[in-house]
C-alpha distance (Angstrom), angle and dihedral (degrees) to the residues before:
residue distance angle dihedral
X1 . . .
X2 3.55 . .
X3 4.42 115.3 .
X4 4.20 85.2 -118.6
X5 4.10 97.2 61.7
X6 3.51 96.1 29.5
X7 4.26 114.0 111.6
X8 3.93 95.8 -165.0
X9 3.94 126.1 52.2
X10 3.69 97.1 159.6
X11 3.78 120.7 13.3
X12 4.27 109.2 -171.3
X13 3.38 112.1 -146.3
X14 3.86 124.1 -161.5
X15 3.60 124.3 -144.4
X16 3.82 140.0 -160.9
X17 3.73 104.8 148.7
X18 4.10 92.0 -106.2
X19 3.60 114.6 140.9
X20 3.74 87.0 -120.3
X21 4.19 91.1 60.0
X22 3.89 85.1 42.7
X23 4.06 88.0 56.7
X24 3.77 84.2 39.9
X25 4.07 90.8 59.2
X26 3.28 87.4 52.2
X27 3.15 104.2 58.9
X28 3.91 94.7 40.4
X29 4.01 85.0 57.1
X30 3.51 89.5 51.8
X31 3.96 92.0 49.7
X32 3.58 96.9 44.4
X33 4.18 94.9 44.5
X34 4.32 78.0 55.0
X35 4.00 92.5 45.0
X36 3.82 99.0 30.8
X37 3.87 85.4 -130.4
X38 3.96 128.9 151.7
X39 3.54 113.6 -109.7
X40 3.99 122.9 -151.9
X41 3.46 120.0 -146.9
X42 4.02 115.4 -153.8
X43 3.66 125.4 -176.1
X44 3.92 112.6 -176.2
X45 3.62 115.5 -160.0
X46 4.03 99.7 -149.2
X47 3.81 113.3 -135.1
X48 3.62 105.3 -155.5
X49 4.23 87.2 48.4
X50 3.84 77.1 51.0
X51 3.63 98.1 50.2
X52 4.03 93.1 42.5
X53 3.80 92.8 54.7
X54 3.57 91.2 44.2
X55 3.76 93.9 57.5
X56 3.97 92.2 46.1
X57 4.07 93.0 43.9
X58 3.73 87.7 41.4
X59 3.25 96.2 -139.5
X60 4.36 129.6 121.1
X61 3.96 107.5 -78.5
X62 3.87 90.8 -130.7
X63 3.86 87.1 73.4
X64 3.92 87.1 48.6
X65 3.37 99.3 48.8
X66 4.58 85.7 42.2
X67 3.72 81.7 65.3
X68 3.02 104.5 44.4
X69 3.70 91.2 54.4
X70 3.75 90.9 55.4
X71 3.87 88.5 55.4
X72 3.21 89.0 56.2
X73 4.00 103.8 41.9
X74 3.99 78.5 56.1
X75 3.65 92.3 50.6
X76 4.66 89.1 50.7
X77 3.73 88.1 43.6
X78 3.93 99.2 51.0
X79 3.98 87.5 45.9
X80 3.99 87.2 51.1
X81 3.13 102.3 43.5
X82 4.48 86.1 52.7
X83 3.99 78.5 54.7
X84 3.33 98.7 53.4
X85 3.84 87.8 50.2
X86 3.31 85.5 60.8
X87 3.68 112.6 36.0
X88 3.92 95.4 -100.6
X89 4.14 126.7 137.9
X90 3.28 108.9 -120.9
X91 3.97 128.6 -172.8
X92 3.51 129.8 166.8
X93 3.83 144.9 -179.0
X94 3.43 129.6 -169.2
X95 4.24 115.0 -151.4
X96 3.83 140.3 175.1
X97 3.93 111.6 -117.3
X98 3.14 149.8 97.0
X99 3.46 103.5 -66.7
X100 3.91 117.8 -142.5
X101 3.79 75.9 55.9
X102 3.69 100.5 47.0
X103 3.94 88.8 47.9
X104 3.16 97.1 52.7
X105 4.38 93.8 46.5
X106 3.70 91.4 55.2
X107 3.48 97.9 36.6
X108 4.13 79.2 60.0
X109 3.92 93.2 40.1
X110 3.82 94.1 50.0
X111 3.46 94.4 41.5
X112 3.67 99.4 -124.5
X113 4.03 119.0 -176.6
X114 3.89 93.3 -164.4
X115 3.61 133.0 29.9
X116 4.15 117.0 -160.9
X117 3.75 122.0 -163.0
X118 3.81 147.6 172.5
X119 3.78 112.3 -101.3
X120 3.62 92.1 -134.5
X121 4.31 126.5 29.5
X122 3.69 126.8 -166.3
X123 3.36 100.6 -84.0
X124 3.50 103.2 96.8
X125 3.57 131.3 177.6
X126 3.81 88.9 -1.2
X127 4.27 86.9 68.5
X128 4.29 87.8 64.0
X129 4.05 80.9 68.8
X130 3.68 105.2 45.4
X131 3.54 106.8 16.7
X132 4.05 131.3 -104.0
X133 3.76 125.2 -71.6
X134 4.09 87.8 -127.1
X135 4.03 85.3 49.4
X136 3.45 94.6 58.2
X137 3.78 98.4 43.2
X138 3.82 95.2 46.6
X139 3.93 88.2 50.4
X140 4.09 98.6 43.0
X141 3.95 103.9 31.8
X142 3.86 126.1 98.8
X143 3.59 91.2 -151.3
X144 3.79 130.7 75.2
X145 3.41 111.8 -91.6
X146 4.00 126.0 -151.2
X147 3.71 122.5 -150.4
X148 3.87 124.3 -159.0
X149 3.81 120.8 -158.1
């Protein structure tokens, strides 16, 4: 598709290993093989989840949060490798944050035009007391956002 009719240059795509972010890559691969965009893969490792599980395994938080990251450079190389299969750009970057926040810096920073996410994450019942990831970045981000159930 040529650059001028295309809607999508960069699509950002969050990742936390949940089978809705995993449906969510999907779909983004699917978009960007359609729009011949770049997609960004982002993995956030969260630092208060870190810090929580830390104090219940007893163990330091940097080897929590070390873990984490792993999970999550799993999580951007399964997603590039499906691009690849497909002829799509992948990058991705793992990072330590809070992630609603970190989302919605590198979505700025990498000038992304659409963000796509997994309705629902891994945190679980903990989300009903602070709010979702994909609640936050739909209500704080100047660029379209697209939710997949």
């Amino acid at each position: 598709m040529s650059s001028v009719n295309r809607f999508f240059t960069r699509v950002l795509i969050p990742l936390d290993g949940s089978a809705s972010s995993v449906k969510a890559a999907g779909y983004t691969l699917r978009l960007a093989e359609h729009e011949g965009c770049e997609v960004i893969a982002v993995h956030v490792a969260d630092e208060q989840i870190a810090e929580e599980l830390a104090r219940y395994a007893d163990c330091p938080v940097e080897a929590v949060v070390e873990r984490m990251k792993q999970s999550g450079a799993g999580y951007i190389d399964d997603v590039r490798q499906k691009g690849q299969e497909k002829g799509v750009k992948v990058t991705g970057e793992v990072l330590v944050g809070i992630p609603h926040q970190v989302v919605l810096a590198m979505a700025a920073e990498k000038k992304a035009d659409l963000i796509v996410m997994g309705k629902v994450g891994r945190k679980g019942p903990r989300r009903v007391l602070i709010g979702s990831v994909t609640e936050r970045v739909i209500e704080q981000s100047s660029v379209p956002v697209l939710v997949v159930k």
